[in-house]
TORBALO-351023 format. One record per atom (N, C-alpha, C): residue number from 1; residue in one letter; x, y, z. Coordinates in nm, 3 decimals, always signed. Layout:
BEGIN
@n=NUM res=A east=X north=Y up=Z
...
This chain:
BEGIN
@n=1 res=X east=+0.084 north=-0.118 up=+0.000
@n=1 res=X east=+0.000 north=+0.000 up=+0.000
@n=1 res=X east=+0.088 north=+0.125 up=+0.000
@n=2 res=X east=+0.144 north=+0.143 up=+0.095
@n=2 res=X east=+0.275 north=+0.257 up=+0.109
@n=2 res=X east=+0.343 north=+0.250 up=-0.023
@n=3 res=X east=+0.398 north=+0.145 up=-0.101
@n=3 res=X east=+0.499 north=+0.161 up=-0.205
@n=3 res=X east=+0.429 north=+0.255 up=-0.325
@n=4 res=X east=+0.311 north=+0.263 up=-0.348
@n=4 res=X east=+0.243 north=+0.350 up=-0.462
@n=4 res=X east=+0.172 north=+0.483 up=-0.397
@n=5 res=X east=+0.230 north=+0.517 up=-0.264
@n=5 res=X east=+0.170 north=+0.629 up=-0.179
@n=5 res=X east=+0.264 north=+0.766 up=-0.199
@n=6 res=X east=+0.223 north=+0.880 up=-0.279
@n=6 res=X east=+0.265 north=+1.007 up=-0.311
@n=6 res=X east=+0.381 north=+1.072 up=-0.141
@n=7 res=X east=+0.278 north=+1.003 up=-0.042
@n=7 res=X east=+0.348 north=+1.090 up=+0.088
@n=7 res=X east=+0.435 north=+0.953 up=+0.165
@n=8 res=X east=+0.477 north=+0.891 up=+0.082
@n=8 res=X east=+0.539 north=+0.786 up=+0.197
@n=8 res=X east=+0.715 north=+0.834 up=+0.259
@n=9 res=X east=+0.785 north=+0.923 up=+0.200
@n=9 res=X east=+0.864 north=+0.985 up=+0.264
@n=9 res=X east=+0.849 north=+1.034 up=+0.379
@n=10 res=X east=+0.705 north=+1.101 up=+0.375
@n=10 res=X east=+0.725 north=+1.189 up=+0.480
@n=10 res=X east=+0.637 north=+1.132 up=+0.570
@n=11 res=X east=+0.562 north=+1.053 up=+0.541
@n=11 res=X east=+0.486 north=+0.927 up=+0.644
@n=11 res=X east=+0.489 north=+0.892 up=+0.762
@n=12 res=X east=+0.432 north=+0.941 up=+0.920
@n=12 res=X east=+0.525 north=+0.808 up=+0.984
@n=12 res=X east=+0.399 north=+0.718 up=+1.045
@n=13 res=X east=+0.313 north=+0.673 up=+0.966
@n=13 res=X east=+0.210 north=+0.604 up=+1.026
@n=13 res=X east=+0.260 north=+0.435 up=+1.036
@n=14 res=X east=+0.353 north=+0.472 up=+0.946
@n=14 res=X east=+0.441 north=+0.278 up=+1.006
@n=14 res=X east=+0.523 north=+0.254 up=+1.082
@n=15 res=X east=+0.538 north=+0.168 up=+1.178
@n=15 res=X east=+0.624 north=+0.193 up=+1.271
@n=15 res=X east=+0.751 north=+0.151 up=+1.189
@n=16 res=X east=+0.868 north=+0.134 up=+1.305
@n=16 res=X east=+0.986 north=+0.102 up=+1.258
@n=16 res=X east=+1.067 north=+0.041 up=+1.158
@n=17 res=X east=+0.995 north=-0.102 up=+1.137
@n=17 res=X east=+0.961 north=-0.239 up=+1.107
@n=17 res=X east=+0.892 north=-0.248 up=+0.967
@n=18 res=X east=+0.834 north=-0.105 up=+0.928
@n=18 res=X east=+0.771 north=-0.101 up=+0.802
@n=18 res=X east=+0.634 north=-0.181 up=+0.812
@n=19 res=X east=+0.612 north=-0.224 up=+0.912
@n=19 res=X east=+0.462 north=-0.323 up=+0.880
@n=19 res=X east=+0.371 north=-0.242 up=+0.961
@n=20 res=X east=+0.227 north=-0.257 up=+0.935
@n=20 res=X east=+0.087 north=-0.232 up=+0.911
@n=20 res=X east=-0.016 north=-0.310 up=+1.005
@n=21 res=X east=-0.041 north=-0.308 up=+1.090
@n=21 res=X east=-0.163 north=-0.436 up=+1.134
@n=21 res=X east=-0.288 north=-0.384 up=+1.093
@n=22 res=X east=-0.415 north=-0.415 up=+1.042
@n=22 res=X east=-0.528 north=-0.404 up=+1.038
@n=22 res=X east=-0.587 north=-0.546 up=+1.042
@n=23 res=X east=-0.717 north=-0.456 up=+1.116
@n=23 res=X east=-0.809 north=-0.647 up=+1.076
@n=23 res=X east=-0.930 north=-0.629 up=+0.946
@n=24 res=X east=-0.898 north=-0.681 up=+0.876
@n=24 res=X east=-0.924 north=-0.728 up=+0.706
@n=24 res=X east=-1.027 north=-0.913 up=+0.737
@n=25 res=X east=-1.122 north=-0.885 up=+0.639
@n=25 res=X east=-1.151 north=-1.016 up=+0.575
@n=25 res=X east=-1.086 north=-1.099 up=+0.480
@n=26 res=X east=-1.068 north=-1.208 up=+0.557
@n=26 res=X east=-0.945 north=-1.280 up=+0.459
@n=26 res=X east=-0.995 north=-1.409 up=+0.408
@n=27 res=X east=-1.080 north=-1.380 up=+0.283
@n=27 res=X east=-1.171 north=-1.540 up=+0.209
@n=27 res=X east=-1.030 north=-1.572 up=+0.110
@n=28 res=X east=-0.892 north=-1.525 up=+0.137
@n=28 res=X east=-0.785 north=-1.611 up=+0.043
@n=28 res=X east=-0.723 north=-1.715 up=+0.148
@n=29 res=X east=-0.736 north=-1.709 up=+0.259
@n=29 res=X east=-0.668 north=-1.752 up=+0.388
@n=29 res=X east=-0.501 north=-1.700 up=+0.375
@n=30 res=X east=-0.479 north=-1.570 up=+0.332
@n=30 res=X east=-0.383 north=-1.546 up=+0.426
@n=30 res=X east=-0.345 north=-1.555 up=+0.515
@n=31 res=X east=-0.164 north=-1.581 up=+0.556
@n=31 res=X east=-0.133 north=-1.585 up=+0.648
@n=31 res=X east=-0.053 north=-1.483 up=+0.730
@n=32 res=X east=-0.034 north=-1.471 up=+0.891
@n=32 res=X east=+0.056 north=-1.386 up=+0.889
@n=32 res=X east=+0.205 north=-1.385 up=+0.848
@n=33 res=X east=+0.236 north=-1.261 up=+0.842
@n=33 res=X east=+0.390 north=-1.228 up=+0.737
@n=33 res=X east=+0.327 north=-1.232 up=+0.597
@n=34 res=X east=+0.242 north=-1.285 up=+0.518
@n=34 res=X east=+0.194 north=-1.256 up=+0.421
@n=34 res=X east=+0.222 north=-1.128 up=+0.357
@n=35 res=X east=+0.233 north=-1.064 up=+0.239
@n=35 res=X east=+0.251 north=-0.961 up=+0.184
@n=35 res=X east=+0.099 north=-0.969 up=+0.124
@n=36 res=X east=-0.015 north=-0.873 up=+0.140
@n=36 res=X east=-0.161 north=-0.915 up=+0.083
@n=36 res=X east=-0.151 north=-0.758 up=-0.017
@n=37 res=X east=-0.332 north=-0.762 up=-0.068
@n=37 res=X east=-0.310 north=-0.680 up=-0.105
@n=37 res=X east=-0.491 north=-0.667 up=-0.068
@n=38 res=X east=-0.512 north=-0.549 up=-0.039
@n=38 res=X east=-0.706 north=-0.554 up=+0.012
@n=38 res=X east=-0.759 north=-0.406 up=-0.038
@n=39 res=X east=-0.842 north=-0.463 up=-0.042
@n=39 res=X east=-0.983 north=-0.355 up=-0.097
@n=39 res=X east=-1.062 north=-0.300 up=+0.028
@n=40 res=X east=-1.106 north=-0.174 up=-0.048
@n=40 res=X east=-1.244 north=-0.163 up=+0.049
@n=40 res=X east=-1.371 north=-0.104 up=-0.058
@n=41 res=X east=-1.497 north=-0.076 up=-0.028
@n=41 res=X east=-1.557 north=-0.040 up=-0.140
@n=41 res=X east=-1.531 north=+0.099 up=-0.136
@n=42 res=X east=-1.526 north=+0.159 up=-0.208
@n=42 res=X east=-1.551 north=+0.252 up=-0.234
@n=42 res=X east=-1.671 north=+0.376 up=-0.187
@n=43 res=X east=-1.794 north=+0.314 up=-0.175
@n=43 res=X east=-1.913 north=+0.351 up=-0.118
@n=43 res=X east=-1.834 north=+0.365 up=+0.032
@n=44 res=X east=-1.846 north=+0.282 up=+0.107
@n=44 res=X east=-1.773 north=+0.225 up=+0.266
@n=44 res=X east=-1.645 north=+0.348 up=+0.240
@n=45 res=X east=-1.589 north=+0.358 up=+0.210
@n=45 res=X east=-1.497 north=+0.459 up=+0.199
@n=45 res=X east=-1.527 north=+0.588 up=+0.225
@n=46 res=X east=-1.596 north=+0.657 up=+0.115
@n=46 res=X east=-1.677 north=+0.766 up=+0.109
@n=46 res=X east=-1.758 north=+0.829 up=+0.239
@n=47 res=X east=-1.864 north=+0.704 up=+0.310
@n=47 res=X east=-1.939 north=+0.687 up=+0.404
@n=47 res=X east=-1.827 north=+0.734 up=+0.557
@n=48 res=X east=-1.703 north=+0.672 up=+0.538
@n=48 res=X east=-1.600 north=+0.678 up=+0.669
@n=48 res=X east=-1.562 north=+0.820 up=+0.646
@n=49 res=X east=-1.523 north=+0.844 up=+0.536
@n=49 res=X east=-1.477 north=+0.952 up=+0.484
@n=49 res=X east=-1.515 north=+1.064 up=+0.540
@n=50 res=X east=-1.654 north=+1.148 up=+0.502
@n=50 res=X east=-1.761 north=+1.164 up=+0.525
@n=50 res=X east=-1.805 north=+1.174 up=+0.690
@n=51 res=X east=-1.800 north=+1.085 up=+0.747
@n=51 res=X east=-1.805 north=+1.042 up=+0.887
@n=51 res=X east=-1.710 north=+1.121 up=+0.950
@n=52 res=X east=-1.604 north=+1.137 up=+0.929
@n=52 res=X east=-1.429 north=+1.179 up=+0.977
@n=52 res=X east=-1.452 north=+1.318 up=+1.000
@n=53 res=X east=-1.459 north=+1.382 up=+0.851
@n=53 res=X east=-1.389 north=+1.519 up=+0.787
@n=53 res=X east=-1.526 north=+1.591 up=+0.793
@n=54 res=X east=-1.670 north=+1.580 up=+0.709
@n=54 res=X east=-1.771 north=+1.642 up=+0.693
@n=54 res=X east=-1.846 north=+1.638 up=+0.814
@n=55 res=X east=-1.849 north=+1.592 up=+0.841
@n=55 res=X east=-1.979 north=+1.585 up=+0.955
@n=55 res=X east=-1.983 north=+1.689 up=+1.052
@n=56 res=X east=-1.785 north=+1.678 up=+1.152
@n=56 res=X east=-1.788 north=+1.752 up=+1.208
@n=56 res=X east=-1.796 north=+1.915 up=+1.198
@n=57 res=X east=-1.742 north=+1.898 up=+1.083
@n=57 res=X east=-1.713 north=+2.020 up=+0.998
@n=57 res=X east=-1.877 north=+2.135 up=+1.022
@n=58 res=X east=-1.971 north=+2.030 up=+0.969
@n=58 res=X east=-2.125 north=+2.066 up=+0.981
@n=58 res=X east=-2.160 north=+2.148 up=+1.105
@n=59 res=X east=-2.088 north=+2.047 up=+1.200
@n=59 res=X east=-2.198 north=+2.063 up=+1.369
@n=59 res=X east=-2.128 north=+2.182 up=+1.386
@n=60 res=X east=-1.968 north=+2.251 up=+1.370
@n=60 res=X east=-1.907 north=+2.319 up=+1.410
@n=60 res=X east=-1.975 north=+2.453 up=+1.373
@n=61 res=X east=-2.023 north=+2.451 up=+1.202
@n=61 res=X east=-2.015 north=+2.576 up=+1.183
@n=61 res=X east=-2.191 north=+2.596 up=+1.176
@n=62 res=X east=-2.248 north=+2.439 up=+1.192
@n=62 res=X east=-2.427 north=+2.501 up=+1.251
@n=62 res=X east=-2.391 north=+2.602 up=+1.387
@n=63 res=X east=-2.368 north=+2.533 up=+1.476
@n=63 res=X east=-2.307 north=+2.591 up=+1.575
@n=63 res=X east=-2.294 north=+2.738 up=+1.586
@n=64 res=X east=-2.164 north=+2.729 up=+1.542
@n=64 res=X east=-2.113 north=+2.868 up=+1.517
@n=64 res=X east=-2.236 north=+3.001 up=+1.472
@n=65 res=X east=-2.293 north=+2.949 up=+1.349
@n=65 res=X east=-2.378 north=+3.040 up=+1.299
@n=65 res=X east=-2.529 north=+3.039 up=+1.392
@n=66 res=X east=-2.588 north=+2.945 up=+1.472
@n=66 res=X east=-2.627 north=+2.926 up=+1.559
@n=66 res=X east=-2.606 north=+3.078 up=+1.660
@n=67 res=X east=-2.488 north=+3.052 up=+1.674
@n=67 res=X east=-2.461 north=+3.174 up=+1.799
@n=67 res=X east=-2.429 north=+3.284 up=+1.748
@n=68 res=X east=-2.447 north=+3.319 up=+1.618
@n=68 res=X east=-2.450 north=+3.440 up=+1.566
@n=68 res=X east=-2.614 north=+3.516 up=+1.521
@n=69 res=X east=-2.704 north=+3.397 up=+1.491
@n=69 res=X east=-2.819 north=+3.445 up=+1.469
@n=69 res=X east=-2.910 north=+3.464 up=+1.635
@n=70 res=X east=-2.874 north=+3.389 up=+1.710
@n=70 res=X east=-3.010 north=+3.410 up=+1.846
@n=70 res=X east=-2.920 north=+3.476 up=+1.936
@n=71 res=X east=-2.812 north=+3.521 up=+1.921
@n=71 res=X east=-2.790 north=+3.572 up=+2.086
@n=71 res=X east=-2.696 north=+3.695 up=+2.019
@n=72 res=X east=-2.691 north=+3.796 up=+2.106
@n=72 res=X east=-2.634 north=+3.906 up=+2.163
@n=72 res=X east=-2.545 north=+3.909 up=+2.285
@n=73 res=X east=-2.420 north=+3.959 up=+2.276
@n=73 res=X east=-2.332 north=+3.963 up=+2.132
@n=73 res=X east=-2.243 north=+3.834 up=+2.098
@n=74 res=X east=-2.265 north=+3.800 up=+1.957
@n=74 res=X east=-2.253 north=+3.689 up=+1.913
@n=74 res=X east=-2.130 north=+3.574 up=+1.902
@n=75 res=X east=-2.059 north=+3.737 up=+1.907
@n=75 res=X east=-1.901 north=+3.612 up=+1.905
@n=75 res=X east=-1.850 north=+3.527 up=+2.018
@n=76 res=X east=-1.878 north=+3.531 up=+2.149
@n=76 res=X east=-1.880 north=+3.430 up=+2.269
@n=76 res=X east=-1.955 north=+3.298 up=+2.219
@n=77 res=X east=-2.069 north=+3.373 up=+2.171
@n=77 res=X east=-2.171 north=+3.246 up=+2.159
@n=77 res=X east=-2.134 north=+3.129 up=+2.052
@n=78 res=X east=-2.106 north=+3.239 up=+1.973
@n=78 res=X east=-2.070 north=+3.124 up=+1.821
@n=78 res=X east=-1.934 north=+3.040 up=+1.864
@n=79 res=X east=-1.857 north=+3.128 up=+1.942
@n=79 res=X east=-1.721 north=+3.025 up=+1.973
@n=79 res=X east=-1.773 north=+2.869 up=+2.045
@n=80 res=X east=-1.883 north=+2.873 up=+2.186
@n=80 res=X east=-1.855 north=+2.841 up=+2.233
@n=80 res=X east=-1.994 north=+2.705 up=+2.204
@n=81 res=X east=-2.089 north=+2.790 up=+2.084
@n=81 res=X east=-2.170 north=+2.693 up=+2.058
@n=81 res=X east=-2.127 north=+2.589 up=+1.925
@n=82 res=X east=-2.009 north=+2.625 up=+1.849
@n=82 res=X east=-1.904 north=+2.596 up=+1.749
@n=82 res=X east=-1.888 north=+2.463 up=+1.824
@n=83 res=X east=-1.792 north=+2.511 up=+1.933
@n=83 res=X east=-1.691 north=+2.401 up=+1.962
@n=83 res=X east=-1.782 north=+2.314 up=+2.076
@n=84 res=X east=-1.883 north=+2.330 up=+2.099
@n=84 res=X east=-2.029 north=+2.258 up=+2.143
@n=84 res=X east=-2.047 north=+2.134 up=+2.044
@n=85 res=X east=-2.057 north=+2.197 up=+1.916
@n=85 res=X east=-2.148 north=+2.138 up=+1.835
@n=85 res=X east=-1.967 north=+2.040 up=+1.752
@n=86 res=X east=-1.915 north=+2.086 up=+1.813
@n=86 res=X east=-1.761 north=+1.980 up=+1.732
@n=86 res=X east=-1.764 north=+1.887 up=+1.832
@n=87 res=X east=-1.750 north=+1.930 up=+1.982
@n=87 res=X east=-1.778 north=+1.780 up=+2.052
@n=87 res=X east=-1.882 north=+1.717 up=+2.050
@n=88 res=X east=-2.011 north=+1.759 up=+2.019
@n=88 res=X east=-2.167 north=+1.657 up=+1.998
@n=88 res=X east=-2.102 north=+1.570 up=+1.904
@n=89 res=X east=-2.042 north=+1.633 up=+1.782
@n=89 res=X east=-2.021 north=+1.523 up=+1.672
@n=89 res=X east=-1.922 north=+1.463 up=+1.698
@n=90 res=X east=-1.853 north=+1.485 up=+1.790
@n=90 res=X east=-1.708 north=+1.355 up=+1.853
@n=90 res=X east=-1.777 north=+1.276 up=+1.915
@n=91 res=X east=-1.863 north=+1.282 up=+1.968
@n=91 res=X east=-1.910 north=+1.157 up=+2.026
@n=91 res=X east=-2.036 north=+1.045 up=+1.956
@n=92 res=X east=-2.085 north=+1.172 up=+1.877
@n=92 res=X east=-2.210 north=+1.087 up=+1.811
@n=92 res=X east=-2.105 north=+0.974 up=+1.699
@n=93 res=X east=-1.960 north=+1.042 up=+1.636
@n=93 res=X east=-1.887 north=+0.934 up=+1.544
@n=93 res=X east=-1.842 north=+0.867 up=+1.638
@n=94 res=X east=-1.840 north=+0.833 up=+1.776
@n=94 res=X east=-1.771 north=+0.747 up=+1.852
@n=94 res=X east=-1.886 north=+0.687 up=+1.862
@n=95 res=X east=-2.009 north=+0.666 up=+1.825
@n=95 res=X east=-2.138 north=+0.565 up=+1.891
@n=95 res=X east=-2.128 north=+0.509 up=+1.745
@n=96 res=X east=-2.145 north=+0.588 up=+1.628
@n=96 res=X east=-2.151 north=+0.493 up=+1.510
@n=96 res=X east=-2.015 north=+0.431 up=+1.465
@n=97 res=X east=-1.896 north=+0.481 up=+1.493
@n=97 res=X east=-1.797 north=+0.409 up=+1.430
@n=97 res=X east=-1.822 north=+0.247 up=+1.554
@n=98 res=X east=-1.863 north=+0.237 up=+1.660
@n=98 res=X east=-1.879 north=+0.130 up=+1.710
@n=98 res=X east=-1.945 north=+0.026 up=+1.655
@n=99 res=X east=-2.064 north=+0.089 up=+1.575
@n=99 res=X east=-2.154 north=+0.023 up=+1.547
@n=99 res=X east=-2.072 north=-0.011 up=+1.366
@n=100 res=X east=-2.033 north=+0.078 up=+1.292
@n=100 res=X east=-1.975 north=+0.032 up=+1.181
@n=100 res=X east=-1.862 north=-0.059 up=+1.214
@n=101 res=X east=-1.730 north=-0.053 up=+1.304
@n=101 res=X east=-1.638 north=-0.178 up=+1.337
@n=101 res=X east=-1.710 north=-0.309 up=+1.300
@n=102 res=X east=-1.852 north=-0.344 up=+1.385
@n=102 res=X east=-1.876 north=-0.449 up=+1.359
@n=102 res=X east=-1.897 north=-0.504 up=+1.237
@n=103 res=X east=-1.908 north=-0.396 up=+1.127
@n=103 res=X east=-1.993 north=-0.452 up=+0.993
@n=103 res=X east=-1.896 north=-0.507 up=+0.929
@n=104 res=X east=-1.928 north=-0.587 up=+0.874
@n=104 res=X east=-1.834 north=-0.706 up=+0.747
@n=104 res=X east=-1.807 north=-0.552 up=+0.631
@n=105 res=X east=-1.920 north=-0.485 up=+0.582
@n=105 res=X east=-1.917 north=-0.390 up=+0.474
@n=105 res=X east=-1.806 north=-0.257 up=+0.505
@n=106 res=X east=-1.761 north=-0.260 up=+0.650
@n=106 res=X east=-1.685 north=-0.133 up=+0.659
@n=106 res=X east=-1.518 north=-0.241 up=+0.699
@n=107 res=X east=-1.526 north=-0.312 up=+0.667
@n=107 res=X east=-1.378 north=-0.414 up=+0.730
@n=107 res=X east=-1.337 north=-0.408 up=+0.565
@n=108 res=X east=-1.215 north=-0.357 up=+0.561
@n=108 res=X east=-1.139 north=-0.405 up=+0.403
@n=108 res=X east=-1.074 north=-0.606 up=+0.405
@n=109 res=X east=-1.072 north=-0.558 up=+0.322
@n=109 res=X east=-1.116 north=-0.796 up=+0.261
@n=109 res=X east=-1.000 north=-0.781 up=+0.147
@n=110 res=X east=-0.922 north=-0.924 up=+0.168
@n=110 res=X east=-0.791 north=-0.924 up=+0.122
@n=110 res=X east=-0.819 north=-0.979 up=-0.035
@n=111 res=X east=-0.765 north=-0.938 up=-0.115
@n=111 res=X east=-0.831 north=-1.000 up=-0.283
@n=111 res=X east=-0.742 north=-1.029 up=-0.363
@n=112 res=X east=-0.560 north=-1.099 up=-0.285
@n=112 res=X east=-0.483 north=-1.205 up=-0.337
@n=112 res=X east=-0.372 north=-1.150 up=-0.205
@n=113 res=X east=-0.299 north=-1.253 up=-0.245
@n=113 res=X east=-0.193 north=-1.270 up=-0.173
@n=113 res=X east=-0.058 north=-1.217 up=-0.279
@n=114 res=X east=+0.014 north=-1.179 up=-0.273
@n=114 res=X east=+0.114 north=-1.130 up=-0.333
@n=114 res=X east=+0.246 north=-1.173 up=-0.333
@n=115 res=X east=+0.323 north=-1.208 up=-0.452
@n=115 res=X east=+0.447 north=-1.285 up=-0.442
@n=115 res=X east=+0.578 north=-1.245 up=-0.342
@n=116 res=X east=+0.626 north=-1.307 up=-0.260
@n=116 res=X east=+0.738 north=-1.199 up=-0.200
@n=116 res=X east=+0.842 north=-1.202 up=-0.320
């Protein structure tokens, strides 16, 4: 995955060792030390995606504009109903990413094994 990655210089999401753990569906029966290679859909992607970056993004600046339209004077409010509405959505993605972990559809699934 890293070897065709634009930022892998400057990377340090691998540890030392160069290896990766995730838990993947594996209908090839990989093994460990395996070199694999896995998918995810695309949709499931989008959806996490989405989940991560947009959402909070939303609650922050309902929020925000929230405390600019009902209260006097606004800029306390919008700060503090902003960063209100960024932790509602930290926790509401901490109740559904629980509930997505479990799904087979959000787990990436291994689709060969690769020659060393």
């Amino acid at each position: 995955m890293c070897e065709v990655c634009n930022s892998k210089s400057v990377c340090n999401t691998l540890n030392e060792s160069n290896t990766m753990e995730a838990q993947v569906y594996n209908p090839v029966n990989g093994k460990e030390g395996d070199r694999v290679e896995f998918m995810i859909s695309t949709s499931s992607l989008l959806k996490i995606t989405s989940l991560l970056y947009i959402f909070p993004l939303i609650f922050l600046l309902t929020g925000s504009i929230s405390g600019y339209i009902f209260f006097k004077p606004p800029e306390f409010y919008a700060l503090v109903l902003g960063l209100s509405g960024f932790l509602l959505s930290y926790l509401i993605i901490r109740l559904i990413s629980g509930r997505m972990a479990g799904s087979r559809k959000f787990t990436p699934e291994i689709i060969r094994i690769l020659k060393p």
